[in-house]
N, C-alpha and C positions, 0 to 999 in steps of 0.2 A: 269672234266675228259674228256679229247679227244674220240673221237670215235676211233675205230680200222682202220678205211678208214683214216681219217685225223691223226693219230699217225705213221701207215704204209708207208706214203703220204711223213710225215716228214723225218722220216728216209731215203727215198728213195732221198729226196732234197740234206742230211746231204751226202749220198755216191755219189752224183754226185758233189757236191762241193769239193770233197776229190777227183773228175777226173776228174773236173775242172782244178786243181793243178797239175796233172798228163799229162793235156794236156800242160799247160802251160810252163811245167818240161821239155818236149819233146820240146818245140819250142825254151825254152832257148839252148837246149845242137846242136836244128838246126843252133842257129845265132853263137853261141860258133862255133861249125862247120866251119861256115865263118869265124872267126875272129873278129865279130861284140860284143864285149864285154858287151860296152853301150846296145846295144838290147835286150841282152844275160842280164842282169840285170834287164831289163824294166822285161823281161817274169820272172824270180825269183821272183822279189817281188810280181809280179801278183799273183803265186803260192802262197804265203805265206799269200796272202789277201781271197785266197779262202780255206785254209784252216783254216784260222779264221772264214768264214762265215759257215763253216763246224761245228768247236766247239761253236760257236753262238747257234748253231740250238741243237748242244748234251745238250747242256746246257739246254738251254730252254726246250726240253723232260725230262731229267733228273727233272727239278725243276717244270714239271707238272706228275710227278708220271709215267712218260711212259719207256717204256726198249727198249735202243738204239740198234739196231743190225746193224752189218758191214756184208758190201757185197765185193764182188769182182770189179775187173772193166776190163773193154777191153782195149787193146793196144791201147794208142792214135797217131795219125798220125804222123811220125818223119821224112816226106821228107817234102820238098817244094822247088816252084821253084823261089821263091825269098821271100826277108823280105816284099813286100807290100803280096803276096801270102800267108806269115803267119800270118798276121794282118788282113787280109780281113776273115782265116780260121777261128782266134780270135775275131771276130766279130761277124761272125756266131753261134760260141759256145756261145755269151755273149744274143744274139736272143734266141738261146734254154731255156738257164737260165731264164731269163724272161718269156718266153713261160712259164715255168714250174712255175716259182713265182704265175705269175699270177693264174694258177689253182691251188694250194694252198689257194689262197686266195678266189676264187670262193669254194671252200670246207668247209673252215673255215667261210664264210659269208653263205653259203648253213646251215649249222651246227649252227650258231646264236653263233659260237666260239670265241665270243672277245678278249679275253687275246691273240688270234693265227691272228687274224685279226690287232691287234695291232702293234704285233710281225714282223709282215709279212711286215707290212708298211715301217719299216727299209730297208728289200731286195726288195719294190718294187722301192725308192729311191735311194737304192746302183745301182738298174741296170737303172736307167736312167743315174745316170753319168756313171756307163762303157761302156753303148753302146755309149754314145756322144765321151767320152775320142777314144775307139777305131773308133769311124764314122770321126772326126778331124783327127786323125794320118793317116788312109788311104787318105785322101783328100789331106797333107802333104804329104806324100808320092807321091803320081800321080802326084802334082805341080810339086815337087823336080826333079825328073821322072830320069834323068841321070847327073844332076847336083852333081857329087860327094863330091864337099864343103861342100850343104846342107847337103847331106847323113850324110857326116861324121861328121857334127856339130848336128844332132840329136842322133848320134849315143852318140855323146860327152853327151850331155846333158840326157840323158836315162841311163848312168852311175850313176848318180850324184841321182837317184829314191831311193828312200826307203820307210817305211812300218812301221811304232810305229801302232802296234793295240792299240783301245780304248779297254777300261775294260768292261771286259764280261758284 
């Protein structure tokens, strides 16, 4: 049985993954904005990856006896002053999530919570390739810098993304 710190802890991971996807939601409908399609997809399928790691987590409470509760969320940011400025933003938000994994797991090993410690291993894996994925893209980007071919052959190829979630 979880504690109420690490039950509470979870849920609170569960509604920031669901504003994860809310920010992501907001940076596609910025590149849409520009015309950046390709881009405009790379950020939907993001959303769609974090809202899988959203039901990952309902799941996992659910099938350790605990009661999911939904929260609200804040407005996530919907300017920027360019697509490296929304990738750098994505970046940062992918820093947070980590930040946060990791004290999950400092909780769940505090607590001697195996099953959550296990659990947690997945997301601490998932965010080293997102941060790497989004540290590469901005790097690409600054090279590219005004080279509008590259631009647009990334933008080509960030079309072509998509998302088969693995089974819960």
């Amino acid at each position: 049985m979880l504690n109420e710190s690490l039950s509470k802890s979870l849920n609170d991971q569960l509604n920031f993954e669901l504003y994860s996807a809310h920010v992501y939601l907001a940076i596609a409908a910025y590149c849409s904005g520009e015309s950046l399609d390709g881009f405009a997809n790379f950020f939907m399928v993001q959303a769609e990856e974090e809202k899988f790691h959203a039901m990952k987590i309902y799941k996992f409470l659910n099938d350790r006896g605990q009661r999911v509760t939904m929260a609200g969320m804040d407005t996530p940011n919907n300017e920027y002053s360019s697509i490296l400025d929304a990738f750098e933003h994505a970046y940062e938000h992918e820093i947070e999530v980590t930040r946060r994994i990791y004290h999950l797991s400092d909780l769940a090993l505090n607590d001697r919570e195996h099953a959550t410690m296990q659990f947690l291993k997945w997301f601490v894996d998932e965010q080293v390739e997102e941060e790497a994925m989004f540290d590469s893209i901005i790097n690409k980007l600054k090279r590219i810098d005004k080279d509008s071919n590259a631009f647009f052959m990334m933008d080509a190829e960030f079309a072509l993304r998509s998302f088969t979630p693995p089974a819960l």
